[in-house]
N, C-alpha and C positions, 0 to 999 in steps of 0.2 A: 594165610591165617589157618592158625589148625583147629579143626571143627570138633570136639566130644560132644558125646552123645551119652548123657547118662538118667539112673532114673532118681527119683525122692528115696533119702535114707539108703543109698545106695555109699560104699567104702570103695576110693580108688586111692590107690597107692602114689606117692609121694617120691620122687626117684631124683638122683642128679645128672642123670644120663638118659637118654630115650630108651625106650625097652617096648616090646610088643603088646598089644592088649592096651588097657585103658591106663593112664599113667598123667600126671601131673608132675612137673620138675619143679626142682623146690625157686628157681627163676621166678617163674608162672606161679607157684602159689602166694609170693612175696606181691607179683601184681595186682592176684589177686584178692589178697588183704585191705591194700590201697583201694581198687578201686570198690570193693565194698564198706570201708571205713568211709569214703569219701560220700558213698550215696547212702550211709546210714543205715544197711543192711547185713543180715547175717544168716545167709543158705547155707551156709556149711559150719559144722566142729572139727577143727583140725584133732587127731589124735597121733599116736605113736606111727611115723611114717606113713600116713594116710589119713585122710580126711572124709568125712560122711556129713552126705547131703541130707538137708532135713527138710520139712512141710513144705517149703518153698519151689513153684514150681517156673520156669520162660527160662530167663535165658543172659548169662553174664556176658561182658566180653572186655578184658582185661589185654593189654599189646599186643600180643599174637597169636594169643587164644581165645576161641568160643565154645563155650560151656552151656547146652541148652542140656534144661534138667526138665524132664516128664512126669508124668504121673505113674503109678506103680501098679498100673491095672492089670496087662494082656504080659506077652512077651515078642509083642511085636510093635516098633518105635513109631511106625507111622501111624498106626491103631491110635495108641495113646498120645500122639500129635493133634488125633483126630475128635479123642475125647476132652482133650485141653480144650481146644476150640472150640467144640459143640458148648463148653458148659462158658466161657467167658461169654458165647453170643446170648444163652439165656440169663442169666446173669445181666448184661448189659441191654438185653433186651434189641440186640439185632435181626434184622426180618431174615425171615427163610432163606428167603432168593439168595444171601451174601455165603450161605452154610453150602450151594450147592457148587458142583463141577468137584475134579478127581484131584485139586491140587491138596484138599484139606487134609485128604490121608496119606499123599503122599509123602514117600519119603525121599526126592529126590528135592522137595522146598522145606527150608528150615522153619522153623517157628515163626522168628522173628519175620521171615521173607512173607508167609499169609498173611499177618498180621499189616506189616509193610501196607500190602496189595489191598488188603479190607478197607485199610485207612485212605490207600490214594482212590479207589472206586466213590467212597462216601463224598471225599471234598469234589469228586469231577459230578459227583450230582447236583455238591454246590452251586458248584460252576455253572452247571448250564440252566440249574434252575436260577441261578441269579445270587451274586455277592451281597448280604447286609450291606443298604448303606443305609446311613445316619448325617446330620447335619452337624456340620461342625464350625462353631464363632470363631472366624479370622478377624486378625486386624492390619494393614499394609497400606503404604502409600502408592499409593494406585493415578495415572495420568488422565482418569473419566473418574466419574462418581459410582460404586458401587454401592447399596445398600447405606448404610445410614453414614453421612459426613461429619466430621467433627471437625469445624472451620476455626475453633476456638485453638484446637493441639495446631493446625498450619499454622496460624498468627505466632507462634512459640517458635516452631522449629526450621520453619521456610517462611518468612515472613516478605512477601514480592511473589513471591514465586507461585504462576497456577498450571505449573506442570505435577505437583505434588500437592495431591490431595489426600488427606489421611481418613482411611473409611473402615468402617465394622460391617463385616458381612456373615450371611450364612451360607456353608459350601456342601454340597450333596455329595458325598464319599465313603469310600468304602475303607478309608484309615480309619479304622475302631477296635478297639482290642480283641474282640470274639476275631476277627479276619488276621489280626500281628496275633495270635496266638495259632491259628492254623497254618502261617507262613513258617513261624518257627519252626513248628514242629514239620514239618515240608525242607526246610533249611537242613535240620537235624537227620532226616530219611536221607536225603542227598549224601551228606557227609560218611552215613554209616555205610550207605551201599554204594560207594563208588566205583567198586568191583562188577556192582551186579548190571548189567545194561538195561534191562527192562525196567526194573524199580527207578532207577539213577533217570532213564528219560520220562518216568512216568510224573515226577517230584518236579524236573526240570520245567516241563511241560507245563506242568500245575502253578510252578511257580511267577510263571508269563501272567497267568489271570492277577498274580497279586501284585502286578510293577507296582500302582500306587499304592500301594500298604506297604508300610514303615519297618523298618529292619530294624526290628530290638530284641532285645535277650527278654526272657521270658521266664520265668519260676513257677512252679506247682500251685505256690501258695498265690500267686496271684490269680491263678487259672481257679484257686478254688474260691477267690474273692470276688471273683467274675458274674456279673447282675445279669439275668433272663427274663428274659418276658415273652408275648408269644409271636414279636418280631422275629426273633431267635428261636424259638422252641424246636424250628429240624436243624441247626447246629446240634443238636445233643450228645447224639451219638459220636461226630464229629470231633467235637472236643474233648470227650471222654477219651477216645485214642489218642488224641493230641496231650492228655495228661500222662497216659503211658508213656509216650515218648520222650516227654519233656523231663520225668519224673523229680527229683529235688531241685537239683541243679541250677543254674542260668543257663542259657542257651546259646553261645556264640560260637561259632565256626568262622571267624574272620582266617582264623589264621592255619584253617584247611584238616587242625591235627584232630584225628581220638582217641582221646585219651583215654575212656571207656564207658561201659555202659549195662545197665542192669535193667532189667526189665522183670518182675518177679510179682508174685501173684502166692497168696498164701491159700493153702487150698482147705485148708478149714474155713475161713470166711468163705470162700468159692466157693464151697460143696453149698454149706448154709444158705447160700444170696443164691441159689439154684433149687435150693430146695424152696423156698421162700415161693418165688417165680411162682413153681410147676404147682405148691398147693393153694396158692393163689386162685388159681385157675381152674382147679381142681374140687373146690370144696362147693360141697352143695347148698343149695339154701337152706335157710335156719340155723347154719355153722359159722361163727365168724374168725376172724385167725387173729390171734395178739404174738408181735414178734418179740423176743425175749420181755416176756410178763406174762401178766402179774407179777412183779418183785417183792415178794412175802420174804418174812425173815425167818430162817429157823430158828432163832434160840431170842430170851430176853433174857437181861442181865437185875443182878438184884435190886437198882436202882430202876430198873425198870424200862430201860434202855433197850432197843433192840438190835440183836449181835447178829451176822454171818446171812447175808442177804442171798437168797437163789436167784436166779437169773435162767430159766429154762431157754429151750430156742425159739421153739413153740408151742403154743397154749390153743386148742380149739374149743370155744367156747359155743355152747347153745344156750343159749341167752345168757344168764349171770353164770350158771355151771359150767367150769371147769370138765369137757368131759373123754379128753381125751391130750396125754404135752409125749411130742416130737423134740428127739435129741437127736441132732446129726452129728457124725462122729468119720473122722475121713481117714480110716482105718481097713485093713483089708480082712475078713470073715476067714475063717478056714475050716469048712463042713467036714475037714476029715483029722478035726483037733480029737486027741483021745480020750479028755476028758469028757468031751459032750459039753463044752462049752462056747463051742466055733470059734474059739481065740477070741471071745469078749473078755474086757478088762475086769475085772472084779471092781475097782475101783468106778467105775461104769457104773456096772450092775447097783453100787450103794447110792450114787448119785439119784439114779432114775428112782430107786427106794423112799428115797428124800424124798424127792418131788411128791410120791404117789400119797405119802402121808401126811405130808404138810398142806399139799393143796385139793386133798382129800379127793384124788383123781382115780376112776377104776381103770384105767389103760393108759399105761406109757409105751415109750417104743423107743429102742435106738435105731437109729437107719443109716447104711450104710451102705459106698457106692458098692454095684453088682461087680464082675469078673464073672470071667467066663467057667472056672470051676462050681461054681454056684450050681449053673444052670439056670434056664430061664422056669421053669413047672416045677420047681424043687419046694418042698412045703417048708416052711419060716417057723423055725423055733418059739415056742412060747410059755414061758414060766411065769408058777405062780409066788408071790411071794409070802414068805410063812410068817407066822408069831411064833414067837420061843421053839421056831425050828417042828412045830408040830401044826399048828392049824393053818388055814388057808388065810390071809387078811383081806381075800376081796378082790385087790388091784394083783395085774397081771404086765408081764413088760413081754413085747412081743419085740424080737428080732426080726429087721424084715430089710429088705435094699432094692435098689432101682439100679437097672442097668441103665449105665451112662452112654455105652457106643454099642460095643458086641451084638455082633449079626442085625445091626440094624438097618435097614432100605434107606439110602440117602433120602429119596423125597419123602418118606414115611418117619423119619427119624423123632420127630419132635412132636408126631400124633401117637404111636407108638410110647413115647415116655411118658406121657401125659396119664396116657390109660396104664401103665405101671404106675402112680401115682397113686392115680382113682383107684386102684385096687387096693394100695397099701392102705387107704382113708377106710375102704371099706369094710377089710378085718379088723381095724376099730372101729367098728359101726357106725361109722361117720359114714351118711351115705341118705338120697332121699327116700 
């Protein structure tokens, strides 16, 4: 299989012949049509003999090609391997311990292979802490009396006979869906790495604890139909990856083939569900955090109606005041733009404007992930905004960003971003 490696928003040329450097045959792009039509996805805009990746960041794989697409941060692949990863585990909320050892930055394991490896570590925790079981009503003609008889169904259907006794019982087992949803997705790891030998015995391996769980095909939408309680509650994480893997689909490999498979992650919600995390955590007392709200409307209509609803990311409230709304934007800054703009969008810039005077807020912010042309000591831009281009109005929108990976200490990585956090809360005075 042939592996590319490219990044988000990135243009690779469309060829009918192999050629040197990064290249797509129009073959492989006709694959990969199909198997993006089929999982209901769309990372890429084809254009005139090339095609450009968009927000979409993991990892396609279409007959004989694999397409892992990264984030657009450093200029070095395993970095931004590494910052994909860091931000899915806060995000989903995975403990330290799974973020450490040299594989995450490596670039000799693909995306999908940690990810793989994340997922078989979580269920061998399963494992040894112990399978969900649950009780489940059988009913069978049994040669002893098990649990409750029903002598009235014999007289019907074996009438003489008391080797067949018909009884209703309860069985203690670990056939329940939270477990057929883990097999699956175990089933499906097998399938895709049967190349790789570690992963391929690690799935196999795993898949020994589940002999009694039932071999079914499995969908998304059932996995998000899936009831919790706090029997289940360390499934969590477990099943969370078992939905990446499963993703639309049904799930059968009876019959060995793959056909294909997408795994993709849109990294404006990513950056946002990271940022959510980290100011969660971050925020001091007396500050509460409202995630997209207050939803005020800008405008009413003559009837009196209210038109064009805001939706900010964040809202930091002390007590009822609004006193500080966070827009995350997963875009890349460039301090050395000519205008003195840092390559923010204008159309940004009006948005956050919105916000400041509808919700009558003196600090907004857009944030943005860090890069290493930044710099880590670099001072954050910060504009006021005018009335009729002459007075000040008060509110101020600060530019400001967190560095995601660059130059961070594996075990310090996520005390480290916490306190870039803390900091940004505190040049809006968010702070005790």
């Amino acid at each position: 299989m042939r592996h590319l490696i490219v990044r988000e928003h990135e243009r690779v040329h469309v060829v009918t012949s192999p050629i040197s450097g990064k290249y797509i045959t129009q073959q492989e792009l006709e694959e990969l049509f199909r198997v993006c039509e089929e999982h209901a996805v769309s990372p890429f805009v084809p254009g005139y003999r090339c095609i450009k990746f968009s927000h979409f960041c993991g990892l396609i794989q279409a007959g004989d090609l694999s397409i892992e697409i990264l984030p657009k941060v450093s200029d070095d692949y395993g970095y931004e391997r590494g910052t994909l990863l860091r931000m899915l585990a806060i995000a989903s909320e995975f403990p330290v311990r799974s973020m450490m050892g040299d594989k995450m930055d490596s670039q000799s394991h693909s995306l999908l292979a940690v990810l793989a490896r994340w997922f078989c570590d979580e269920v061998y925790a399963l494992c040894h802490r112990g399978l969900v079981r649950r009780y489940v009503t059988h009913q069978d003609d049994l040669p002893v009396v098990r649990g409750r008889w029903h002598p009235a169904t014999d007289l019907q259907r074996f009438p003489g006979r008391r080797d067949r006794l018909h009884c209703e019982f309860d069985e203690l087992t670990a056939d329940n869906p939270h477990n057929r949803i883990l097999k699956a997705a175990l089933r499906k790891l097998k399938a895709l790495f049967g190349g790789h030998a570690a992963i391929r015995r690690d799935s196999e391996t795993l898949l020994i604890w589940f002999g009694e769980v039932a071999d079914v095909g499995v969908t998304r939408n059932e996995l998000l139909r899936l009831s919790t309680d706090r029997l289940v509650a360390h499934y969590k994480r477990a099943l969370m990856m078992a939905e990446w893997f499963l993703c639309e689909r049904a799930t059968d490999f009876g019959s060995g083939r793959n056909e294909g498979f997408t795994l993709l992650f849109d990294m404006n919600a990513l950056f946002q569900a990271v940022t959510e995390k980290l100011i969660r955590k971050a925020l001091p007392s007396g500050f509460a955090l409202r995630e997209e709200g207050p939803r005020y409307f800008l405008t009413r209509a003559i009837d009196g109606s209210s038109r064009f609803q805001m939706r900010p990311d964040f809202c930091l409230l002390q007590g009822t005041r609004i006193h500080a709304i966070i827009d995350t934007k997963w875009k890349r800054l460039e301090p050395e733009d000519k205008d003195g703009k840092w390559g923010v969008s204008q159309s940004d810039v009006y948005q956050l404007n919105a916000y400041a005077n509808a919700y009558a807020c003196p600090h907004v912010v857009l944030l943005y992930p860090g890069h290493s042309g930044l710099g880590e000591d670099a001072s954050r831009p910060c504009f006021s905004f005018l009335t009729q281009g002459q007075a000040e109005s008060g509110a101020k929108l600060l530019v400001d960003w967190i560095p995601l990976g660059f130059n961070r200490e594996r075990i310090n990585w996520l005390a480290s971003l916490q306190k870039e956090v803390t900091s940004v809360l505190a040049r809006v005075n968010v702070a005790n």
